[in-house]
C-alpha positions in Angstrom: -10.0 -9.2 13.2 -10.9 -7.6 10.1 -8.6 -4.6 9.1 -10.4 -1.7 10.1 -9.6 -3.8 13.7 -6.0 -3.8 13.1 -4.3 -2.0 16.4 -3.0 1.5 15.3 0.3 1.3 17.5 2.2 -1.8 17.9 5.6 -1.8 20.3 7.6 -4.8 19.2 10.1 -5.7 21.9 12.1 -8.8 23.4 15.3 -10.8 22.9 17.8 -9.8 20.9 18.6 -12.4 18.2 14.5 -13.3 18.1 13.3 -12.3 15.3 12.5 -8.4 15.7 14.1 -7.6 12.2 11.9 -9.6 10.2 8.7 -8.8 12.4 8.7 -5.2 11.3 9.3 -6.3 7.7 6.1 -7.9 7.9 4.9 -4.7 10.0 5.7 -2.9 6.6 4.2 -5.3 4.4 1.0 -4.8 6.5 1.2 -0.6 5.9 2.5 0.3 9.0 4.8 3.5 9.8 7.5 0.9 11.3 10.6 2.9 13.4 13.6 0.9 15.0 15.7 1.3 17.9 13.0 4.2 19.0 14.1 5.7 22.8 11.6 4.7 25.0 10.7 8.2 26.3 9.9 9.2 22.6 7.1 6.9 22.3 4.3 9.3 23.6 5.8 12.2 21.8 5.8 9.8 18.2 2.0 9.4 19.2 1.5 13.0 19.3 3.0 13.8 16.0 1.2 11.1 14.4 -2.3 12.1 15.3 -1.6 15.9 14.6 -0.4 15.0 11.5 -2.7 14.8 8.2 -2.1 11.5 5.9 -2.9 10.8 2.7 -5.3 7.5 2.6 -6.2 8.3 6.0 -4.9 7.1 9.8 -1.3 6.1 9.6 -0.3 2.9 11.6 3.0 2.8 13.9 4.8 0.2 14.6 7.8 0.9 17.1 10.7 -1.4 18.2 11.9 -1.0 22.0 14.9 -2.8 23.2 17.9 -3.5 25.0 20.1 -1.6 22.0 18.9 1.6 24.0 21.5 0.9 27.5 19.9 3.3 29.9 17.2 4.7 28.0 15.2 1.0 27.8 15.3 1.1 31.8 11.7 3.6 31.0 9.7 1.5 28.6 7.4 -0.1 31.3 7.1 2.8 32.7 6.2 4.8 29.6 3.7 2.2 28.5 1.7 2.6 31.7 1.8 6.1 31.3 0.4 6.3 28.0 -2.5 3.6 29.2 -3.5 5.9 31.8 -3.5 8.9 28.8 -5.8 6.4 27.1 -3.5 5.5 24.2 -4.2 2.2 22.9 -1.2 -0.3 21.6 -0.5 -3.8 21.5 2.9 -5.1 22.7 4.8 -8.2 20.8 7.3 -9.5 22.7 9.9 -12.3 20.8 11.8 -14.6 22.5 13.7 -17.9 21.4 15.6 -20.6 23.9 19.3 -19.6 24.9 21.0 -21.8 22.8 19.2 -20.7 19.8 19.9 -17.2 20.2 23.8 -17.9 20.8 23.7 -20.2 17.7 22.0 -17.2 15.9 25.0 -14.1 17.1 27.7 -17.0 16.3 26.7 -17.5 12.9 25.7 -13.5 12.3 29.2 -12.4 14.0 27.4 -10.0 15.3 27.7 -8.6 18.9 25.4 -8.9 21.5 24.2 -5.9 22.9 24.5 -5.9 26.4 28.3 -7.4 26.0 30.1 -4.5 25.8 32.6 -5.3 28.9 34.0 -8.6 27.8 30.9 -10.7 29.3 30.3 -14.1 27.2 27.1 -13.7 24.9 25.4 -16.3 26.9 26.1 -13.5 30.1 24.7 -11.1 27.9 21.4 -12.8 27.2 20.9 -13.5 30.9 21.3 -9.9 31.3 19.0 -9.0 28.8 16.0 -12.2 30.2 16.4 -10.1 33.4 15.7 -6.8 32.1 12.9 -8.2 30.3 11.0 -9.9 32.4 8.7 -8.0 33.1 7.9 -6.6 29.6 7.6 -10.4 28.6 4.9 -11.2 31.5 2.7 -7.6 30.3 2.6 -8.6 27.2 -0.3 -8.4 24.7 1.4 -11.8 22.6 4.5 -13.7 23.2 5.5 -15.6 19.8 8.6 -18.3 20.6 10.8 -18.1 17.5 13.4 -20.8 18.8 12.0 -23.6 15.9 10.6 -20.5 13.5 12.1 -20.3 10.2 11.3 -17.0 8.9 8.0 -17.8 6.4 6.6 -19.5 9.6 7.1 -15.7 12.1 6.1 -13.7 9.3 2.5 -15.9 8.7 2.1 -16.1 13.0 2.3 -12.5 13.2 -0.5 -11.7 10.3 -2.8 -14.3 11.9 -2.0 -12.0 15.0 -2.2 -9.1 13.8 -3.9 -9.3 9.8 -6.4 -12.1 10.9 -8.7 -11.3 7.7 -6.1 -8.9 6.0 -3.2 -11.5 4.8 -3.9 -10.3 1.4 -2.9 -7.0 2.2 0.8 -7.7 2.7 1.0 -9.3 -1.2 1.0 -6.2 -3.5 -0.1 -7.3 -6.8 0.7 -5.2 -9.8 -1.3 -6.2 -13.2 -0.1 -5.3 -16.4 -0.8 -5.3 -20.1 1.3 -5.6 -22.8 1.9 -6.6 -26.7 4.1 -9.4 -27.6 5.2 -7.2 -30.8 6.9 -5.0 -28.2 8.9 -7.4 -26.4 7.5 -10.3 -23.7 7.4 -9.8 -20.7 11.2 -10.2 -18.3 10.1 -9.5 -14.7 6.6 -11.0 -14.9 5.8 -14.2 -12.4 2.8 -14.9 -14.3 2.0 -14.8 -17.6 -1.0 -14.9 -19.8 -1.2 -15.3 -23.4 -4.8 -14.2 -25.1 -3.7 -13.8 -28.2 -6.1 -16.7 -29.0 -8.9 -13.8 -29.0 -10.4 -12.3 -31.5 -8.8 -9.0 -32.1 -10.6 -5.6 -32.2 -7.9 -4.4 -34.5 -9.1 -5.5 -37.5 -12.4 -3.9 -37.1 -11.8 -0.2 -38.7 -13.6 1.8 -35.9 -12.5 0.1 -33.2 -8.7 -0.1 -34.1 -8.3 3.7 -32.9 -9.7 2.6 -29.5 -8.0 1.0 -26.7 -9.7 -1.7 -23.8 -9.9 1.4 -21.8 -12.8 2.5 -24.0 -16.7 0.8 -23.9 -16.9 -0.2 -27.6 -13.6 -2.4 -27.0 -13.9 -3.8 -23.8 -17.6 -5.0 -24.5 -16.5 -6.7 -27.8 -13.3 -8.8 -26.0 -15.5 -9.7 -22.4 -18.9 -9.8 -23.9 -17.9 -12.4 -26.0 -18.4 -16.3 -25.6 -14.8 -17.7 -25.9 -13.9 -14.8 -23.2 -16.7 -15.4 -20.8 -15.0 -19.0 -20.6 -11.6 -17.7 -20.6 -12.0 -15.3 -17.3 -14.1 -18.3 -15.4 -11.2 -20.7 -16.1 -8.4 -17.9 -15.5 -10.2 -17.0 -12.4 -10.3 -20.4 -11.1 -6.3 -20.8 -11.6 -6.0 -17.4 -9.9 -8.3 -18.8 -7.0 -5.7 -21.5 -6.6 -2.2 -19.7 -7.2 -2.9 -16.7 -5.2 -3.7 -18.1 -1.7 -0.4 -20.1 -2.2 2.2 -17.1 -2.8 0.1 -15.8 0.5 0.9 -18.0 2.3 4.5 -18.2 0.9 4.9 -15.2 2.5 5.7 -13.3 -1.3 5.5 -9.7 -0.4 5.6 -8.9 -4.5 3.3 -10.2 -7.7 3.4 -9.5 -10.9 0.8 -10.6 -13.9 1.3 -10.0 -17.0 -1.4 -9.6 -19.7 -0.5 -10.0 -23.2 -1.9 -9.5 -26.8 -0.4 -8.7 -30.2 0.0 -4.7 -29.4 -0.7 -4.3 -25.8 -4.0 -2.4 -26.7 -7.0 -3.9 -26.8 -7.4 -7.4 -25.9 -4.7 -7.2 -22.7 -5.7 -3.7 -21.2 -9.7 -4.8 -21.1 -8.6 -8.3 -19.8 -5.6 -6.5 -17.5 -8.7 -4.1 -15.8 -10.9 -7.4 -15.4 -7.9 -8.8 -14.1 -7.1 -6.4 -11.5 -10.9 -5.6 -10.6 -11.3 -9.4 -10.0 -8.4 -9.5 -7.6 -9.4 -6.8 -5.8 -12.8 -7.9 -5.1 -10.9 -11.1 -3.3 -9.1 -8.4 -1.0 -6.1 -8.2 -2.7 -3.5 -4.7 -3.0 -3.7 -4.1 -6.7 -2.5 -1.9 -9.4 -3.1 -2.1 -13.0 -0.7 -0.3 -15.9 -0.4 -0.7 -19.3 3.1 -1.3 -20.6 2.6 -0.7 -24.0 -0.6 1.2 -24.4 1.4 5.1 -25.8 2.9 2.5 -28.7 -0.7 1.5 -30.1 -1.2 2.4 -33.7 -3.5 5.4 -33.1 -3.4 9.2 -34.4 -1.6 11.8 -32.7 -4.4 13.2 -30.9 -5.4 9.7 -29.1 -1.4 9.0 -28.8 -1.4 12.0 -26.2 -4.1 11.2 -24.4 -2.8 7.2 -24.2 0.2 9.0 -22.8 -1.6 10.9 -19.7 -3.7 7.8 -18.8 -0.4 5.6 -18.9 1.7 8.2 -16.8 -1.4 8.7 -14.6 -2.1 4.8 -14.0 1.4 3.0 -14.1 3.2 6.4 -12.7 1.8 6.3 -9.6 -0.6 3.1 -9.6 -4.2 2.3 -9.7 -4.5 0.8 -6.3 -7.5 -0.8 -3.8 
């Protein structure tokens, strides 16, 4: 399922204590519009707005969790859902479950209450409750994932095979950055690079008032030897590191980029960067930390400052 495939409305529903919290985390990882707790007779109505509504980027995905939290109002949702079939609304169900025992280990270590034990009933009463007012959602379900021996990396990576199958990449959003060493490293990077080693543009008197942003300096740091086997070999480590913090479930990357100033070497190699990543399938954006302290005139200082407040402000993104 590629992601143009990826079902536009998605009703998450099942047992409470079964995982429904962190499945629409991942939900929102993935770019959908994710709404708990939603009344069941709202559903078709939440369609409606969502399809007369213009989005920026495009279609918005909605992902909607139904359960027994609602009391009387849940009574409707199998009802509503063949209603909007018969409209001709398409949606996917999930319905999460996990053994009794599990779940009654799960509210006695989260203190929490059980929903349907609000007149002194014991939480396993409550569950048995809950498996009968369920049972028919569980049986009409599109997939029915069994959390009882699921830590939470292993529910997050089942529902993106589900639901991402060709997409994972998505749900990792990669921001790339440059920077110069002068100015401070890097704090909240997880990975770094150092290409200092490079020759540097700066000392070349018509190319120091430039920036890896412009032609002249990004040709002379990639067109180079030494950085033609530089990117090959950094590509190859990111080849191996990136598949891994997939499947590690991390929802968050940072790379780092550095040179002596943060603006030559690190923004041409921070763009490759981010345009290699991208052409994997990853979520990127690409700023430049340091690029409005380069040693430049007034004039080019300004305009460093628009592309900075332009590209990190709100993100060059895939």
């Amino acid at each position: 399922m590629e992601e143009a495939q990826m079902p536009d409305f998605v009703i998450v529903t099942g047992m409470s204590g079964a995982g429904r919290t962190e499945a629409m985390h991942v939900f929102e990882d993935l770019g959908y519009y994710c709404v708990d707790n939603l009344p069941s007779s709202l559903l078709a109505e939440l369609v409606r707005v969502n399809e007369s509504t213009e989005h920026e980027g495009g279609r918005r995905r909605l992902a909607v969790v139904c359960d027994s939290r609602n009391g009387d109002f849940f009574g409707d949702l199998e009802a509503e859902l063949s209603s909007m079939r018969e409209a001709g609304v398409s949606y996917k169900t999930l319905f999460l479950d996990a053994a009794d025992d599990k779940l009654i280990a799960r509210y006695k270590s989260s203190r929490r209450r059980h929903p349907l034990c609000t007149d002194g009933t014991t939480i396993w009463q409550g569950i048995q409750r809950e498996r009968l007012m369920l049972m028919g959602l569980r049986d009409r379900a599109d997939y029915v994932i069994d959390t009882t021996d699921m830590l939470p990396q292993k529910l997050r990576s089942t529902i993106r095979g589900l639901f991402a199958t060709g997409s994972e990449r998505k749900g990792l959003a990669v921001t790339v950055y440059s920077f110069g060493f002068k100015h401070g490293a890097p704090y909240d990077a997880d990975l770094v690079m150092d290409v200092r080693f490079l020759p540097n543009p700066y000392y070349d008197p018509e190319l120091r008032p430039l920036t890896g942003l412009d032609a002249p300096v990004r040709d002379f740091v990639r067109m180079r030897e030494e950085t033609i086997e530089f990117e090959q070999k950094w590509h190859d480590l990111l080849d191996v590191v990136m598949p891994g913090y997939v499947a590690e479930g991390k929802q968050q990357l940072a790379i780092g980029v550095g040179c002596t100033g943060g603006q030559h070497r690190s923004v041409a190699l921070a763009e490759a960067t981010g345009d290699y990543l991208k052409s994997k399938g990853y979520r990127v954006s690409v700023a430049h930390r340091d690029l409005r302290l380069a040693e430049r005139g007034h004039d080019v200082q300004r305009e460093s400052d628009n592309v900075l407040d332009a590209r990190a402000g709100g993100g060059k993104e895939a």
